[in-house]
C-alpha positions as CSV (number, residue, x, y, z in Angstrom):
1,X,103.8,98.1,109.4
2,X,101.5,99.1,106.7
3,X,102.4,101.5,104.0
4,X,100.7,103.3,101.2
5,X,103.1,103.6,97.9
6,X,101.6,107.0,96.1
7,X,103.0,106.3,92.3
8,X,103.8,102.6,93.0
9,X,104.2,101.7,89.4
10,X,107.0,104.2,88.4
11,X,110.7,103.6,88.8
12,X,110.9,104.5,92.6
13,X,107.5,103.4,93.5
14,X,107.9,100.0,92.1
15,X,111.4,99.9,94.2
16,X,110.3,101.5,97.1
17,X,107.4,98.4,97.1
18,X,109.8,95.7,96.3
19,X,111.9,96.7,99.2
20,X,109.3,97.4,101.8
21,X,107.0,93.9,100.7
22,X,111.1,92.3,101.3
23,X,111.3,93.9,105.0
24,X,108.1,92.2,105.8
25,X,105.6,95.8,105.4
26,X,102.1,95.3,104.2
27,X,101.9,97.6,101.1
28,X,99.2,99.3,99.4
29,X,99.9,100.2,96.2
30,X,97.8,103.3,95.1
31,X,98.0,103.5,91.1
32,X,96.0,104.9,88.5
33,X,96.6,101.6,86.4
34,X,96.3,98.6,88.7
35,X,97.3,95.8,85.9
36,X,100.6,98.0,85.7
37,X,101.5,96.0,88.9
38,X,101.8,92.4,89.4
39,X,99.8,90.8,92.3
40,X,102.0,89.4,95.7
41,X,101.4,88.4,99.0
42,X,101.2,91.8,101.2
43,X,100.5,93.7,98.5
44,X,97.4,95.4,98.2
45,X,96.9,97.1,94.3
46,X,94.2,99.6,94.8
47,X,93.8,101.6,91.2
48,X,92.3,105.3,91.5
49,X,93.3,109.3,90.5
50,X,94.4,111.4,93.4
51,X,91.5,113.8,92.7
52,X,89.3,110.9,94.4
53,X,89.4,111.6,97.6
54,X,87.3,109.3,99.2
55,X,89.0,106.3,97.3
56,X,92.2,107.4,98.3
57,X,91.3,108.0,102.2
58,X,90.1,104.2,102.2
59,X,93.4,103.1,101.1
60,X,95.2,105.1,103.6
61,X,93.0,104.2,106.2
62,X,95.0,102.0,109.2
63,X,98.5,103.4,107.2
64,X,101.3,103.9,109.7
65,X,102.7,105.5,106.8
66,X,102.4,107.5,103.0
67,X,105.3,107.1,101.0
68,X,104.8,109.5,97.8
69,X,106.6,108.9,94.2
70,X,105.0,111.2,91.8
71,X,107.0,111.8,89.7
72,X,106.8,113.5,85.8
73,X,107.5,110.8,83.2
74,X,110.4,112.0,81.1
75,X,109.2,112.7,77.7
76,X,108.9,115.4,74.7
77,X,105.9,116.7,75.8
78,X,106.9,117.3,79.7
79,X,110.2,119.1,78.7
80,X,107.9,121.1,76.0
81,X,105.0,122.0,78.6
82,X,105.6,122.4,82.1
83,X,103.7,120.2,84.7
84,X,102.5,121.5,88.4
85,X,102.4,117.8,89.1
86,X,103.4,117.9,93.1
87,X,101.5,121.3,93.6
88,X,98.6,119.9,91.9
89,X,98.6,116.7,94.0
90,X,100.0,116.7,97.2
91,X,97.1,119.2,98.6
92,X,94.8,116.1,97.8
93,X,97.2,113.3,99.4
94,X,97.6,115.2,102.6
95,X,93.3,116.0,102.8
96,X,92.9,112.3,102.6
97,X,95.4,111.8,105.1
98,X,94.1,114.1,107.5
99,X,90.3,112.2,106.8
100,X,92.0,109.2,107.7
101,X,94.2,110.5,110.3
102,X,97.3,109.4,109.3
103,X,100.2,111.5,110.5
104,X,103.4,110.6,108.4
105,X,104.5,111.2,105.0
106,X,107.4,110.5,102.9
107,X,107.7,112.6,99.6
108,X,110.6,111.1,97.6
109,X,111.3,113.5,95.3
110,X,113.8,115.2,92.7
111,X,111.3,118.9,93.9
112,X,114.2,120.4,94.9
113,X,117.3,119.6,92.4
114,X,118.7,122.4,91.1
115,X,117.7,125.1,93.3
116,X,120.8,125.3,95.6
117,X,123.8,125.8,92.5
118,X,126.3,123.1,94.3
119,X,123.7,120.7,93.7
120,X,124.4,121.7,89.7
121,X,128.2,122.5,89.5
122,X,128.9,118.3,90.7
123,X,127.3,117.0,87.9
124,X,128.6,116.5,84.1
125,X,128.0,119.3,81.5
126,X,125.2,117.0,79.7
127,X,123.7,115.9,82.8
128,X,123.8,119.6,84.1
129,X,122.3,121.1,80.7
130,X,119.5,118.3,81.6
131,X,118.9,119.0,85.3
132,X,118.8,122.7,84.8
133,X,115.6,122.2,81.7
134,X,114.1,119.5,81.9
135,X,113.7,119.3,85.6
136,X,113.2,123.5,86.0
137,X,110.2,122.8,84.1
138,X,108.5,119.6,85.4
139,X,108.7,121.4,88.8
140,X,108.6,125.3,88.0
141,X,105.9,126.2,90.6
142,X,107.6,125.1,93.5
143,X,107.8,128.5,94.8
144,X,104.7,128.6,95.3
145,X,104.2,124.9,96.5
C-alpha cells in the first residue's frame, strides 16, 4: 500500500511513518523540511508547503491513502496568538487530492478535544486548565471548519 504522511516530521507523523514503513507500506513523507527526516528504504521524503498545490498532487499521485498530522507546535507564541492551522490547510490537501484522484483521508487530530465537556471533566486539573487554553486556541475556528 502506498501512503502519504501530511506532517511526517512531528511527533505523530514521524510515528505514524515508523509504523506504516514496519507493516511493509511504501510511505511518502510530505514535509516542509526534508533533512528533518532520515532517509529509509520505502520511504519517499518529498519537502514542499501545502499552499503548492501541484507539488503536493505529485506526491499523492498513485496514494491508496492521505494520512494528515498537522498539528500546532506547542509554544509561547501559539498559546499567545491563535492558529487557523487545519482550516487554513486542509482545503488545499483535499484540492490536491481530488487532482490526483485519491479518495481516502485520515486526519489524526486533537480538532475536536474539548468541545464535548466529558472529554474535559476525565482529565487532571492542570492537564484540564491546559486542554481548555491552549488547545481552544490553536483550533478556535473550527466552527467554521
Amino acid at each position: 500500500m502506498k501512503i502519504v504522511v501530511i506532517g511526517a516530521s512531528g511527533g505523530t507523523g514521524r510515528r505514524v511513518v515508523s509504523n506504516a514503513l514496519d507493516l511493509g507500506h511504501n510511505v511518502v513523507a510530505y514535509v516542509r523540511q526534508p533533512d528533518a527526516l532520515q532517509p529509509k528504504s520505502g520511504l519517499d521524503i518529498v519537502g514542499g508547503q501545502l499552499h503548492e498545490i501541484t507539488k503536493l498532487q505529485k506526491a499523492i499521485e498513485g496514494a491508496d491513502a492521505v494520512l494528515c498530522c498537522l498539528g500546532p507546535k506547542v509554544s509561547l507564541k501559539g498559546f499567545l496568538f491563535p492558529q487557523s492551522l487545519m482550516q487554513t490547510n486542509i482545503p488545499y490537501i483535499i484540492q490536491a487530492m481530488k487532482q490526483a484522484k485519491v479518495e481516502r483521508l485520515v486526519l489524526l487530530s486533537a480538532y475536536g478535544i474539548g468541545i464535548h465537556q466529558n472529554t474535559i471533566r476525565k482529565n487532571p486539573e492542570l492537564h484540564n486548565h491546559f486542554l481548555k487554553h491552549s488547545t481552544t486556541k490553536a483550533y478556535r475556528p473550527r466552527k467554521r471548519s
